[in-house]
DSSP file (Angstrom, degrees, kcal/mol; ACC not computed):
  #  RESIDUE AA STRUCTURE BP1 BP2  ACC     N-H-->O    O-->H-N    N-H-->O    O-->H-N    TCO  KAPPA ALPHA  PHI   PSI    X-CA   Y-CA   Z-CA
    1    1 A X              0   0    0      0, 0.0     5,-0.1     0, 0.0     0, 0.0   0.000 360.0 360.0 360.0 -39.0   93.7  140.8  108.5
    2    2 A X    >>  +     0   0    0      1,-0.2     3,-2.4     2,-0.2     4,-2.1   0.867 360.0  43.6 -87.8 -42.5   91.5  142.3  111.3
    3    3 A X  H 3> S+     0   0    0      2,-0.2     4,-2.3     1,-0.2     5,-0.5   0.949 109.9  48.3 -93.5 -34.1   88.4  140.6  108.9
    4    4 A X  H 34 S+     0   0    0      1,-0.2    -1,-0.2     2,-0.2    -2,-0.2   0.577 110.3  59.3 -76.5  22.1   89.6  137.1  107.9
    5    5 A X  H <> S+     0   0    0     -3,-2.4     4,-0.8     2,-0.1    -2,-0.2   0.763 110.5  36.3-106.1 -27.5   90.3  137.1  111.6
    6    6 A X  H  X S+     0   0    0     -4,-2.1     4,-0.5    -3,-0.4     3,-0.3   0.840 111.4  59.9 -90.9 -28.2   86.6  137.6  112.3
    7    7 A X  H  < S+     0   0    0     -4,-2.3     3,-0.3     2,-0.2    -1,-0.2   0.784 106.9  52.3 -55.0 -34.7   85.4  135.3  109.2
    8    8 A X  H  4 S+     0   0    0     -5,-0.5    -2,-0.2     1,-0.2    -1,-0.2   0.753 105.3  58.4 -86.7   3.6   87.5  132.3  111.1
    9    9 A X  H  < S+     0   0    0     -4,-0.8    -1,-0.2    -3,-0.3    -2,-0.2   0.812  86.0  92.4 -86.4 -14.8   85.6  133.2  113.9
   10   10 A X  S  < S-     0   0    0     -4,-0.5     2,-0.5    -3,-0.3    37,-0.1  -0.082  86.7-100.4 -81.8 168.2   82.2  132.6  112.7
   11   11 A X        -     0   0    0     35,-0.1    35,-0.1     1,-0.1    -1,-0.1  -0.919  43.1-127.1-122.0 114.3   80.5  129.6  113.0
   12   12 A X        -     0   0    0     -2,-0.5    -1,-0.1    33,-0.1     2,-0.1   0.252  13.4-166.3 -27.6 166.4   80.5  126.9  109.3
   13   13 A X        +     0   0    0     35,-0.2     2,-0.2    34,-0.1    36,-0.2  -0.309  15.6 178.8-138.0 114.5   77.8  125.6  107.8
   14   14 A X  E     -a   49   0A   0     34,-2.6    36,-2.5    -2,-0.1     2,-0.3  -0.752  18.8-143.0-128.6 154.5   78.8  122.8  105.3
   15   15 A X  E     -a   50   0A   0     12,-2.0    18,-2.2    13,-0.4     2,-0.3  -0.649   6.9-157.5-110.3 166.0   76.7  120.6  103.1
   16   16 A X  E     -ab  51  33A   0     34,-1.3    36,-1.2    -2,-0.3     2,-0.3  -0.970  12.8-177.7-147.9 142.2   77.7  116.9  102.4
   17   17 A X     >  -     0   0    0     16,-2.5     4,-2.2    -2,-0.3     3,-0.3  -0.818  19.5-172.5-148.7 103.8   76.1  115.1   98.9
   18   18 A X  T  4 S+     0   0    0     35,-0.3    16,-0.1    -2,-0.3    36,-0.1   0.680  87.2  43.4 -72.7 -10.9   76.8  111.5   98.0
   19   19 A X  T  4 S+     0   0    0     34,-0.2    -1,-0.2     3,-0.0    15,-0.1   0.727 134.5   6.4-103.2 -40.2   75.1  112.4   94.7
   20   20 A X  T  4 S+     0   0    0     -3,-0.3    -2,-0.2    13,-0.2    14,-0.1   0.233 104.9 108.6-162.0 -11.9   75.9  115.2   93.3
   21   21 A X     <  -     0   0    0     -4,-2.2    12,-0.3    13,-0.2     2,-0.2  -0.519  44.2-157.8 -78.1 159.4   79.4  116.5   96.2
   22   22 A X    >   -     0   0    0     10,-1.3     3,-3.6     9,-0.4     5,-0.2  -0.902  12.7-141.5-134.2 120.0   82.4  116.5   95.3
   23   23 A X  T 3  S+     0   0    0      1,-0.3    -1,-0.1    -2,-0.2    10,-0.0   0.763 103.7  60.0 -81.5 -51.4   85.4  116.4   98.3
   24   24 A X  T 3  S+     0   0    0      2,-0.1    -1,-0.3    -3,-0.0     9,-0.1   0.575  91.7  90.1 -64.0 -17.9   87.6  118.7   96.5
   25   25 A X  S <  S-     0   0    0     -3,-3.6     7,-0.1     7,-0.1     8,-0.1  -0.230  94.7-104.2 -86.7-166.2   84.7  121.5   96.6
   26   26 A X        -     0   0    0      6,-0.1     6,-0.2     5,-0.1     7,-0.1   0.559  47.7-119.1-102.2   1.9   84.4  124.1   99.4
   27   27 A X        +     0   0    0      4,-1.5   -12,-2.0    -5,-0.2     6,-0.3  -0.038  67.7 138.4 110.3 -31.0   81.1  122.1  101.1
   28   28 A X  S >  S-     0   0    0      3,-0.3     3,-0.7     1,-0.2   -13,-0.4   0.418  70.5 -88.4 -46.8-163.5   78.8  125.2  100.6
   29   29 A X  T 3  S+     0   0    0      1,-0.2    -1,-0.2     2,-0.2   -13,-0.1   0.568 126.2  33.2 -63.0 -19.5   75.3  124.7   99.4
   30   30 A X  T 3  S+     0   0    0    -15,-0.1    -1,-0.2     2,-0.0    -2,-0.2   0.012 125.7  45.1 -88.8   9.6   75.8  124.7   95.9
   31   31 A X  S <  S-     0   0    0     -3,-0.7    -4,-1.5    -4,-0.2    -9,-0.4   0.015  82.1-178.6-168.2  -7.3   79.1  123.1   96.1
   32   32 A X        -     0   0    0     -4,-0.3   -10,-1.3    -5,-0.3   -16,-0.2   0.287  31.7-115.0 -32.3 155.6   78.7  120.0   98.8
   33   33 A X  B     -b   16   0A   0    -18,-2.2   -16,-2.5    -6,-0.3   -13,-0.2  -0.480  18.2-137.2 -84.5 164.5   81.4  117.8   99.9
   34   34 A X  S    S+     0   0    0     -2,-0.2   -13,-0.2   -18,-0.2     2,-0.2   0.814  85.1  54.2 -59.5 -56.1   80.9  113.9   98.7
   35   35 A X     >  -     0   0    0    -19,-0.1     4,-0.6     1,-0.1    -2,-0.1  -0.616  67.3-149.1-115.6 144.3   82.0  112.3  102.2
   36   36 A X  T  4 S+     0   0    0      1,-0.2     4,-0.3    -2,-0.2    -1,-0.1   0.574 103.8  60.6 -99.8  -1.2   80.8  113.1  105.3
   37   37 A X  T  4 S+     0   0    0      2,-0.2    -1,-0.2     1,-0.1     5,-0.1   0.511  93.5  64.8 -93.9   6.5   84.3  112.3  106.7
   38   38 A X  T  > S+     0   0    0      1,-0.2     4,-1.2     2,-0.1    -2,-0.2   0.834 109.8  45.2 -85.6 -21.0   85.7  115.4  104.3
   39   39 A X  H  X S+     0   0    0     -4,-0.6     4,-3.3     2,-0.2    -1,-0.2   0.808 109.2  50.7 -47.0 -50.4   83.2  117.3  106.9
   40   40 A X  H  4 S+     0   0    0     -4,-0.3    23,-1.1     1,-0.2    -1,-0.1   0.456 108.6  51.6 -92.6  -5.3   84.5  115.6  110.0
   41   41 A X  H  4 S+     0   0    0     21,-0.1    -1,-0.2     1,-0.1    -2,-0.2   0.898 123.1  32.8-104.8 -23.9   88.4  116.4  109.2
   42   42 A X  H  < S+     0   0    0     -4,-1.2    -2,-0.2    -5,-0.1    -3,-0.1   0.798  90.1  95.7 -59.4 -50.1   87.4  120.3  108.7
   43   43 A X     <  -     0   0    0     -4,-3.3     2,-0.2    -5,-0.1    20,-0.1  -0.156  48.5-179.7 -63.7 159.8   84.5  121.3  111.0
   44   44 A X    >   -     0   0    0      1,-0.1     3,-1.2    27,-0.1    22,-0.1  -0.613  49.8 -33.4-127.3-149.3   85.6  123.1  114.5
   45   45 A X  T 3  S+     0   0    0      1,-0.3    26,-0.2    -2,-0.2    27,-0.1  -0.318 128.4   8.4 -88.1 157.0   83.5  124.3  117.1
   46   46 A X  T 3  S+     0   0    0     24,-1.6    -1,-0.3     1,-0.3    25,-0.2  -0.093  89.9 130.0  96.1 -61.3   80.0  125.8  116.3
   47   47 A X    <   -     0   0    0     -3,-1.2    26,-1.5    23,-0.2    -1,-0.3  -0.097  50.6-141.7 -63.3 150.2   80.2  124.6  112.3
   48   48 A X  E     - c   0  73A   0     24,-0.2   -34,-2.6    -3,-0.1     2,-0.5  -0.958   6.4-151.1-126.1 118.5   76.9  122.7  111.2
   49   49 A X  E     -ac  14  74A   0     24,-3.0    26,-2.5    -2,-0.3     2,-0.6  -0.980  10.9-161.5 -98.6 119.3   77.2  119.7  108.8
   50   50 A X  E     -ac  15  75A   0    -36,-2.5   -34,-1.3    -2,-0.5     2,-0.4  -0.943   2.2-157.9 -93.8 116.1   74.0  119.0  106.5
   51   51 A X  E     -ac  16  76A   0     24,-1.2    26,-3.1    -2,-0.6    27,-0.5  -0.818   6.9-141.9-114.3 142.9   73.7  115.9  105.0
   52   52 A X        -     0   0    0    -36,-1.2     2,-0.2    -2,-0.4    26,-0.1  -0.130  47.5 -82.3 -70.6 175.8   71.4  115.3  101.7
   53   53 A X  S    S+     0   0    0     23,-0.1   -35,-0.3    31,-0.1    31,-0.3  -0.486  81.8  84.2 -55.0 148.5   69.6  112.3  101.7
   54   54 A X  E    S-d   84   0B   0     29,-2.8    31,-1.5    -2,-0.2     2,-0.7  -0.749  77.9 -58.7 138.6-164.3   71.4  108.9  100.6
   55   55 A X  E     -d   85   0B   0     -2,-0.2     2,-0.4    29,-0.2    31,-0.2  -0.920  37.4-159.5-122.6  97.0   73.6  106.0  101.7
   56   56 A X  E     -d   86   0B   0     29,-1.9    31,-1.0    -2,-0.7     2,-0.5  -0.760   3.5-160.6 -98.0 126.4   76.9  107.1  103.0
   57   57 A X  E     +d   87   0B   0     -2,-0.4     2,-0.3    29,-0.2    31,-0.2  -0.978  56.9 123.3-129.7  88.0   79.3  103.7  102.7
   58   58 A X        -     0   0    0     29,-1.0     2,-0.6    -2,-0.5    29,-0.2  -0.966  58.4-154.8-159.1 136.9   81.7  105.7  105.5
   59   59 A X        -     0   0    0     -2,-0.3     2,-0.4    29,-0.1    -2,-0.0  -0.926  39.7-160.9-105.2 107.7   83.4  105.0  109.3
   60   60 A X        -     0   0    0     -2,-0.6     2,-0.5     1,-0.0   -23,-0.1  -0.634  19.5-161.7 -87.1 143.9   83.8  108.5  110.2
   61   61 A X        -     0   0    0     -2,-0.4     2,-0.3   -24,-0.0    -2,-0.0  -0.953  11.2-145.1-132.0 136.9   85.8  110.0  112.8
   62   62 A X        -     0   0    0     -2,-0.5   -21,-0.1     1,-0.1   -22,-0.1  -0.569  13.1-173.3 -97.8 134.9   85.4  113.2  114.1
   63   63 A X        +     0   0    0    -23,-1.1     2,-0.3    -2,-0.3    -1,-0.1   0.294  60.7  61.3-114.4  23.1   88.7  115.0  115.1
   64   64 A X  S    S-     0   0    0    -24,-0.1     2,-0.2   -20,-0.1   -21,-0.1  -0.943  74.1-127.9-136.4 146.0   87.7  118.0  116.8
   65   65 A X        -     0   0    0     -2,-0.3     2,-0.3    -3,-0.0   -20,-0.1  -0.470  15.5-151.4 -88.9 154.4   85.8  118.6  120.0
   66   66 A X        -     0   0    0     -2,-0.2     5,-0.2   -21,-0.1     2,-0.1  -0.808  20.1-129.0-128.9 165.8   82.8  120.8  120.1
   67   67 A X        -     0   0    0     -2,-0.3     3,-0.4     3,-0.2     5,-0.3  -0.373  25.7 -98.7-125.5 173.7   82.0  122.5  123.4
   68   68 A X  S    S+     0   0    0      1,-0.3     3,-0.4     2,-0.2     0, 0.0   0.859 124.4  35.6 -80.9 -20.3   78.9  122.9  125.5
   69   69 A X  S    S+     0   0    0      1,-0.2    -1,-0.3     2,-0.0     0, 0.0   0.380 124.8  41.0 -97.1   3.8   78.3  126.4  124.0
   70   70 A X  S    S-     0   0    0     -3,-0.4   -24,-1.6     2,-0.0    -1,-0.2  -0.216  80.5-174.3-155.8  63.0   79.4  125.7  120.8
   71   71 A X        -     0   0    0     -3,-0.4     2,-1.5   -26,-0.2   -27,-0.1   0.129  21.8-132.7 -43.3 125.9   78.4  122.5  119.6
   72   72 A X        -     0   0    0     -5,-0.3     2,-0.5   -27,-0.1   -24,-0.2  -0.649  35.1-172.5 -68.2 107.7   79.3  120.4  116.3
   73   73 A X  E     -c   48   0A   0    -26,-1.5   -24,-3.0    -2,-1.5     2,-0.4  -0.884  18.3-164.9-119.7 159.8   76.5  119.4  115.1
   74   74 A X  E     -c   49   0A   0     -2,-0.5     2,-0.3   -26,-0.2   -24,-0.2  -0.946  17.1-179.6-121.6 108.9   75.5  117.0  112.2
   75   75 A X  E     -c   50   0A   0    -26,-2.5   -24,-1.2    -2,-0.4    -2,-0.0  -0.968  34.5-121.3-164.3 135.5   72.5  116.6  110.8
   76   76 A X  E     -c   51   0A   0     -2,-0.3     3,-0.5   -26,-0.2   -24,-0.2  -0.206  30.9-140.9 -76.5 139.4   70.3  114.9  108.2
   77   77 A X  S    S+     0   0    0    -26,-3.1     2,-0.2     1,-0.3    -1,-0.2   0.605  91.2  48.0 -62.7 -28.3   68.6  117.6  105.5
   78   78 A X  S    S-     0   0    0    -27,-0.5     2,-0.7     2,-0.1    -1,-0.3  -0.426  83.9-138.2-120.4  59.2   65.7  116.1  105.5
   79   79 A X        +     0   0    0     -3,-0.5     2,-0.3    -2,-0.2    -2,-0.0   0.004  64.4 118.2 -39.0  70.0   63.6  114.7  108.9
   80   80 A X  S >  S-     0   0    0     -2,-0.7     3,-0.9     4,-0.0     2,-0.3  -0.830  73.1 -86.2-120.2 142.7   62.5  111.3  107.4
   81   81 A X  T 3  S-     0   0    0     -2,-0.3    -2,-0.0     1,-0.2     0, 0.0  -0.617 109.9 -14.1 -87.6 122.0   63.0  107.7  108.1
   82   82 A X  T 3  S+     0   0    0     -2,-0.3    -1,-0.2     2,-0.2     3,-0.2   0.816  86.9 130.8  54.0  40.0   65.9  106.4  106.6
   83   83 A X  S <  S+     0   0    0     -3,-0.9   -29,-2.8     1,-0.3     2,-0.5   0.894  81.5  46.3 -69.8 -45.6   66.3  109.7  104.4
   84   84 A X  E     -d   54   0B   0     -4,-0.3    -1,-0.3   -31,-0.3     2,-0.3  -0.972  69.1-175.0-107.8 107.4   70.5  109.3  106.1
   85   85 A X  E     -d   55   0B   0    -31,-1.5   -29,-1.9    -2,-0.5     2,-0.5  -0.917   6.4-169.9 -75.6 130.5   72.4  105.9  106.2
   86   86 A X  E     +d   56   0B   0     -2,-0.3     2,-0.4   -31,-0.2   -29,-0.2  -0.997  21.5 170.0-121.5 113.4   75.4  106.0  107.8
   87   87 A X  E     -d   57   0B   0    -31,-1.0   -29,-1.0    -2,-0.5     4,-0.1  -0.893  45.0-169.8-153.5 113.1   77.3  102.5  107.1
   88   88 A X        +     0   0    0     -2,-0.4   -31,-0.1   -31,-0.2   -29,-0.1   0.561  55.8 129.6 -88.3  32.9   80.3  101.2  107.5
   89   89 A X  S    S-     0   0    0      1,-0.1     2,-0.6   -31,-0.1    -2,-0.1  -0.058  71.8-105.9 -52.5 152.2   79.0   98.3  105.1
   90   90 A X     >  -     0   0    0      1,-0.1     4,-2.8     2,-0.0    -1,-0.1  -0.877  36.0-140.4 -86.8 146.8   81.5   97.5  102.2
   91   91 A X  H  > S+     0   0    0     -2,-0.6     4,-1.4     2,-0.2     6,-0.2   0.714  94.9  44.4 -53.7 -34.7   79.7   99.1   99.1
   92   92 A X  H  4>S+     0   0    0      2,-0.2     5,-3.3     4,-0.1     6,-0.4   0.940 116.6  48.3 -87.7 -29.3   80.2   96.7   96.3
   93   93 A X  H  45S+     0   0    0      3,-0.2     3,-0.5     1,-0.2     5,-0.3   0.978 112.4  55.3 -57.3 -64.2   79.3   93.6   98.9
   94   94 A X  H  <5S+     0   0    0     -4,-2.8     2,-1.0     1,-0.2    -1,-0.2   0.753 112.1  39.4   1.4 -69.1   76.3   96.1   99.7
   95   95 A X  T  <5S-     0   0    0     -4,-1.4    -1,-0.2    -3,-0.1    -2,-0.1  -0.347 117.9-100.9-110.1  50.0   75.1   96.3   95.7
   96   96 A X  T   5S+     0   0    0     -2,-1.0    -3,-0.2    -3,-0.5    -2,-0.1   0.821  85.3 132.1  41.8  37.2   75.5   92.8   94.8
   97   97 A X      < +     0   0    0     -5,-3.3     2,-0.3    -6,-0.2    -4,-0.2   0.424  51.9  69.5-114.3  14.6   78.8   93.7   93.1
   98   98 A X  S    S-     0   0    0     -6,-0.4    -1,-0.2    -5,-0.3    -2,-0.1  -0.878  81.8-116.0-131.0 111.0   81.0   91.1   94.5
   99   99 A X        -     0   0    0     -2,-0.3    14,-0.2     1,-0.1     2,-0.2   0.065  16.5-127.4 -49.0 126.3   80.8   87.6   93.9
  100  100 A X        -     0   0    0     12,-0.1     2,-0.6    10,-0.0    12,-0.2  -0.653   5.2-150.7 -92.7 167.8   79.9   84.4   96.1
  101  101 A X  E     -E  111   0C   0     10,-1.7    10,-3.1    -2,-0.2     2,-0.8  -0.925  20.8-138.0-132.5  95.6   82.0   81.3   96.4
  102  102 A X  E     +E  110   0C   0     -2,-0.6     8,-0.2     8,-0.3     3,-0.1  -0.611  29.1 175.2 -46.3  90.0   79.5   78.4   97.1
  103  103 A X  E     +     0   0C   0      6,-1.4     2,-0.3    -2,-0.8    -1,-0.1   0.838  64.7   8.0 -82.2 -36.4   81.3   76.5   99.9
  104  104 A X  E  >> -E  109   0C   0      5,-0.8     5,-1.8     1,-0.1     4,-0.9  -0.951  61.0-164.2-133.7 128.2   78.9   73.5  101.2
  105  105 A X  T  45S+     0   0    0     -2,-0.3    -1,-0.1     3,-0.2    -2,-0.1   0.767  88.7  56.0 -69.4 -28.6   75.7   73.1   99.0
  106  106 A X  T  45S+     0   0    0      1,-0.2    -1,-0.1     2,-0.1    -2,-0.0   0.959 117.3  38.3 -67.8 -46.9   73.7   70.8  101.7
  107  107 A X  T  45S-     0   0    0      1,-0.1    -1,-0.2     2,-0.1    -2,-0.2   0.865 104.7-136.6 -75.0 -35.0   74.3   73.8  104.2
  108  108 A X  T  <5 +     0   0    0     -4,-0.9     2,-0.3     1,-0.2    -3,-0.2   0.901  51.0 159.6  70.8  52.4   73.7   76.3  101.3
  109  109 A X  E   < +E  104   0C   0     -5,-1.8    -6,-1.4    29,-0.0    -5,-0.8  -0.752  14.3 178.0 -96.3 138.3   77.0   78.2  102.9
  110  110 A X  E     -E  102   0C   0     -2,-0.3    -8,-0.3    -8,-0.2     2,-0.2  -0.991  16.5-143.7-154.9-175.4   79.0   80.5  101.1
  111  111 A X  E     -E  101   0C   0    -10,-3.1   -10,-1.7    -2,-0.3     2,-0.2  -0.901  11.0-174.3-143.3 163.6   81.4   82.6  101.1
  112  112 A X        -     0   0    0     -2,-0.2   -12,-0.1   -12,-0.2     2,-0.1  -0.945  40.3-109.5-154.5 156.9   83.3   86.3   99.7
  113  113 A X        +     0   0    0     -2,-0.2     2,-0.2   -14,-0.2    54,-0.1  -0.193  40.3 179.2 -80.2-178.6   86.7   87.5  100.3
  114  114 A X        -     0   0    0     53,-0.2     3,-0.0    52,-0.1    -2,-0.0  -0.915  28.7-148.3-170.6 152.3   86.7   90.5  102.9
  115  115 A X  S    S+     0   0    0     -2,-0.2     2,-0.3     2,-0.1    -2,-0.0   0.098  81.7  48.6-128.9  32.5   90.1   92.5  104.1
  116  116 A X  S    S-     0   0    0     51,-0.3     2,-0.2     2,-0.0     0, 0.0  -0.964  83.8-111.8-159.7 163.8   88.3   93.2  107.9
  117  117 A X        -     0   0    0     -2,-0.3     2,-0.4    45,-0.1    -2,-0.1  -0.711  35.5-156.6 -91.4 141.6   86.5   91.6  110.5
  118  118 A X        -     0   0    0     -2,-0.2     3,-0.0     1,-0.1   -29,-0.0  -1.000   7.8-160.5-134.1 150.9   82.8   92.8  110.7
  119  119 A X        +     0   0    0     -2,-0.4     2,-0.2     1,-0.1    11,-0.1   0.129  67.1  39.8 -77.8  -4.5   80.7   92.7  113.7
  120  120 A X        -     0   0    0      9,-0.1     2,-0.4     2,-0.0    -1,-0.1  -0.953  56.3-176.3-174.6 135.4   77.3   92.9  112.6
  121  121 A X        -     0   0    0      7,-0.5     7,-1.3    -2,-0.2     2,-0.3  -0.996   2.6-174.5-148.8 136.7   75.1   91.6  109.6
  122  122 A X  E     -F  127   0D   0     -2,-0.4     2,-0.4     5,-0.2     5,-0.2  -0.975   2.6-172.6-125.8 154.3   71.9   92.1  108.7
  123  123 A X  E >  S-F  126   0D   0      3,-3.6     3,-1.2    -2,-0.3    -2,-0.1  -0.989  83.2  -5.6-135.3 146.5   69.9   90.3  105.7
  124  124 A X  T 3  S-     0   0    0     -2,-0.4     3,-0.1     1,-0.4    -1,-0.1   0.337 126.9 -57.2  40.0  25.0   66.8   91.6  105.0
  125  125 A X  T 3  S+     0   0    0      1,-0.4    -1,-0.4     0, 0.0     2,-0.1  -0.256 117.2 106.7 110.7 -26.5   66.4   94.2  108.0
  126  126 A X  E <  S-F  123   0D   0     -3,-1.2    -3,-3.6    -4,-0.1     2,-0.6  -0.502  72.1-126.4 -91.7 146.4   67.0   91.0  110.4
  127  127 A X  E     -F  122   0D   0     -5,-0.2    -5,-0.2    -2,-0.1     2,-0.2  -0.813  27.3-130.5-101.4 127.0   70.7   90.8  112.4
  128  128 A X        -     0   0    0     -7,-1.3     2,-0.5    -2,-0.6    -7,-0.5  -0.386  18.2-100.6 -60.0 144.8   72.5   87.6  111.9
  129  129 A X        -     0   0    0     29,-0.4    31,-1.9    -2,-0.2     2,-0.6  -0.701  28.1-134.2 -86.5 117.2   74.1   85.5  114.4
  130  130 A X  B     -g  160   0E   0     -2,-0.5    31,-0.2    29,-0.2    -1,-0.1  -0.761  19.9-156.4 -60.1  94.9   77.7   85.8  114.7
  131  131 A X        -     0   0    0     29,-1.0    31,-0.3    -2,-0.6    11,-0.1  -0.168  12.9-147.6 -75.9 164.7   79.4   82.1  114.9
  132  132 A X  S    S+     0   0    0     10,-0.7     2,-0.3    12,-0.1    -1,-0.1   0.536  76.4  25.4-108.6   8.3   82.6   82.1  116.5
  133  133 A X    >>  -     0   0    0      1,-0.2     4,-2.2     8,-0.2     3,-0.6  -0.985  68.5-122.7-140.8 165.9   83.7   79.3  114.1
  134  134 A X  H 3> S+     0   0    0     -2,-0.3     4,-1.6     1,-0.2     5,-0.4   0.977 115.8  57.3 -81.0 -64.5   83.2   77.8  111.3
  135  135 A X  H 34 S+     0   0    0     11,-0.2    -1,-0.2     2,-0.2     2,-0.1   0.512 109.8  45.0  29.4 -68.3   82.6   74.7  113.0
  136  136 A X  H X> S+     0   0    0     -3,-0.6     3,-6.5     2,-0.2     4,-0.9   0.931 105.6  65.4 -77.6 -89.0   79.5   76.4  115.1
  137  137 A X  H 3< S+     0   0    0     -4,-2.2    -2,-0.2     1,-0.3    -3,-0.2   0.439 106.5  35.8 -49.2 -20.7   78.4   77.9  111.9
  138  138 A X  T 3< S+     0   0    0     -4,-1.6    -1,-0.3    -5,-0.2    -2,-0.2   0.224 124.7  43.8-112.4  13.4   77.4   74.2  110.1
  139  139 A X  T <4 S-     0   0    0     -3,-6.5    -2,-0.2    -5,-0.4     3,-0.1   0.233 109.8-125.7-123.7  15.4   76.2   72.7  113.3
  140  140 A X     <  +     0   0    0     -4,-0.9    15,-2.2     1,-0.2     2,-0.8   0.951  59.4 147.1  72.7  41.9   74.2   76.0  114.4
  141  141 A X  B >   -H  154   0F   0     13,-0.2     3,-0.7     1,-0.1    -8,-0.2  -0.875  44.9-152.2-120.8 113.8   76.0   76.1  117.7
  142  142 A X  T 3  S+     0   0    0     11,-2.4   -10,-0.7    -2,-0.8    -1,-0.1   0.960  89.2  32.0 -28.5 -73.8   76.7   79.5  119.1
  143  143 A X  T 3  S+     0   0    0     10,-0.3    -1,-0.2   -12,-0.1     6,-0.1   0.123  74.3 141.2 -90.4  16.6   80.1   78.6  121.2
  144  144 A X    <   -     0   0    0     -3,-0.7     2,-0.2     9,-0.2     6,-0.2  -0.091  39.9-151.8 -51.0 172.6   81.4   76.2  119.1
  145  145 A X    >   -     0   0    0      4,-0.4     3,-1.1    -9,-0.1   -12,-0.1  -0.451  42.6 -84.4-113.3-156.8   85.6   76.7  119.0
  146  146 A X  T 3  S+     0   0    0      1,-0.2   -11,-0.2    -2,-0.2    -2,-0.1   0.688 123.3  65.3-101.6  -9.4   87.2   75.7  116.2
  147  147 A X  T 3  S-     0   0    0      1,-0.1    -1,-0.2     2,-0.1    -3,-0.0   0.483 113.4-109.0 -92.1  32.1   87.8   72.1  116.9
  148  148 A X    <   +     0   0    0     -3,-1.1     2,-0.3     1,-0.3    -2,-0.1   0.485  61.5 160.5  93.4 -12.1   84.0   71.7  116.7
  149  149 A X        -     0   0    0      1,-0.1    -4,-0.4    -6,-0.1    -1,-0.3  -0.443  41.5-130.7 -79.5 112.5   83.8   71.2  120.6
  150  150 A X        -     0   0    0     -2,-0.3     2,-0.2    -6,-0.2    -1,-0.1  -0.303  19.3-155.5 -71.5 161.6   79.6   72.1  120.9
  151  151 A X        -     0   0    0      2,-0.1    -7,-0.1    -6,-0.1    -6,-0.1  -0.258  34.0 -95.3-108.2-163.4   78.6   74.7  123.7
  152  152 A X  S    S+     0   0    0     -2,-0.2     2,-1.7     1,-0.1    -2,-0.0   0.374  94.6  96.7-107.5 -13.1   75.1   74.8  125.2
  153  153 A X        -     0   0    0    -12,-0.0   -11,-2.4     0, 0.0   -10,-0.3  -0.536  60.2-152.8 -97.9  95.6   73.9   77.4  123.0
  154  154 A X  B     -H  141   0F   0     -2,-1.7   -13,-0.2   -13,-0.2   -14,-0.1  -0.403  19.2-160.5 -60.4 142.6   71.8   76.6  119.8
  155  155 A X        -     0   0    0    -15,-2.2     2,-0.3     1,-0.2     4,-0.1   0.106  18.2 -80.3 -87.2-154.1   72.0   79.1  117.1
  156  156 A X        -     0   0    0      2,-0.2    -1,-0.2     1,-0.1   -16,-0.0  -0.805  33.1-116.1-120.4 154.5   70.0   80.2  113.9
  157  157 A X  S    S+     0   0    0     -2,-0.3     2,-0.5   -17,-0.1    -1,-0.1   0.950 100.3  54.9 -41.7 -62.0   70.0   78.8  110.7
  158  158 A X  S    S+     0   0    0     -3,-0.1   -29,-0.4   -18,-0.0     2,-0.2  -0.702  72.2 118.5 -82.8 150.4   71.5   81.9  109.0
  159  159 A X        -     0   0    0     -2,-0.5     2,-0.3   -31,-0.1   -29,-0.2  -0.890  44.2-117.0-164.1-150.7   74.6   83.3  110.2
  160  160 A X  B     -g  130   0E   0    -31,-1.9   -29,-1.0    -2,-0.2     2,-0.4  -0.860   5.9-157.2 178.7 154.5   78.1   84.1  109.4
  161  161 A X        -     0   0    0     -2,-0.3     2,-0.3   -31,-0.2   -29,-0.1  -0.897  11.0-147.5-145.8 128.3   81.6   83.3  110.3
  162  162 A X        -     0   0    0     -2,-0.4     2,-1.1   -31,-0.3     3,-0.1  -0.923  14.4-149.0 -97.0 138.2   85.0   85.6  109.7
  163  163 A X     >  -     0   0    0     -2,-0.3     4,-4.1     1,-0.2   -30,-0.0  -0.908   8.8-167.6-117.1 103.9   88.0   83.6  109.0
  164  164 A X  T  4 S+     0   0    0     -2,-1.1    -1,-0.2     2,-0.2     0, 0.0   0.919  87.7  48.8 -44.5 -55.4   90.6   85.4  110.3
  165  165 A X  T  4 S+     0   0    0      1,-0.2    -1,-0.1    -3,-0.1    -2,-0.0   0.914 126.0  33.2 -20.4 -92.2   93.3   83.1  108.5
  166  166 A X  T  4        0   0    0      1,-0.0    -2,-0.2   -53,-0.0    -1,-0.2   0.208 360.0 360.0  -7.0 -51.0   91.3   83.6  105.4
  167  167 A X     <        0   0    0     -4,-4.1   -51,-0.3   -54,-0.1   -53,-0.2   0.263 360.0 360.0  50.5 360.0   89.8   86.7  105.4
């Protein structure tokens, strides 16, 4: 007893592999978790998460505090540019794997179903402007509402519009 009491005292170190982990394993180094939130529901304070390189499709939430002397920390395997994505993107919209729904052809609008509001888009490394109607979004108007009533603020060609209704 006296030693699995001093083994929970010790301080984790667990590995996370979108590639090659599996959530059901025990995290080690031969042995990585999949998810980097199967990490975040385990670690306490002290414990070290290492994440491989790849594109983690994830909103994690950490449910344990770490302290000033005994920090959580999380941290990419590799020190590289864009070795670790962290994204709460959906994955098949992500990898082309969900079809679009051509809505206006002159506007060259379309559209895909989606079962959340998102907040942020980027196409091609650049962030899109968030209409707050559909409206706005096919007269380029920032503040349009939804009966079309223009604001003072022009917007960008590309953008995108959630229909709450709709999804």
């Amino acid at each position: 007893e006296e030693f699995l009491s001093v083994l929970d005292d010790m301080d984790n170190e667990y590995y996370v592999d979108n590639k090659i982990g599996n959530d059901s394993s025990n995290g080690s180094k031969e042995a990585p978790f999949s998810t980097i939130q199967k990490a975040a529901n385990i670690v306490k304070p002290g414990d070290t998460v290492i994440i491989r390189p790849g594109i983690y499709y994830e909103n994690i939430e950490l449910k344990t505090n770490g302290t000033k002397e005994a920090p959580i920390v999380f941290k990419a395997e590799k020190f590289e540019r864009d070795s670790v994505i962290i994204t709460g993107a959906d994955r098949n919209v992500a990898e082309h794997k969900v079809e679009w729904t051509l809505e206006d052809e002159s506007l060259g609008l379309y559209s895909i179903p989606l079962d959340y509001r998102i907040y942020r888009m980027t196409a091609n490394d650049v962030q899109v402007v968030e209409y707050l109607s559909l409206a706005g979004l096919k007269t380029y108007i920032c503040n349009a509402n939804d009966n079309g009533n223009k604001g003072h603020q022009p917007g960008y060609e590309h953008g995108f519009f959630y229909d709450t209704t709709n999804k």
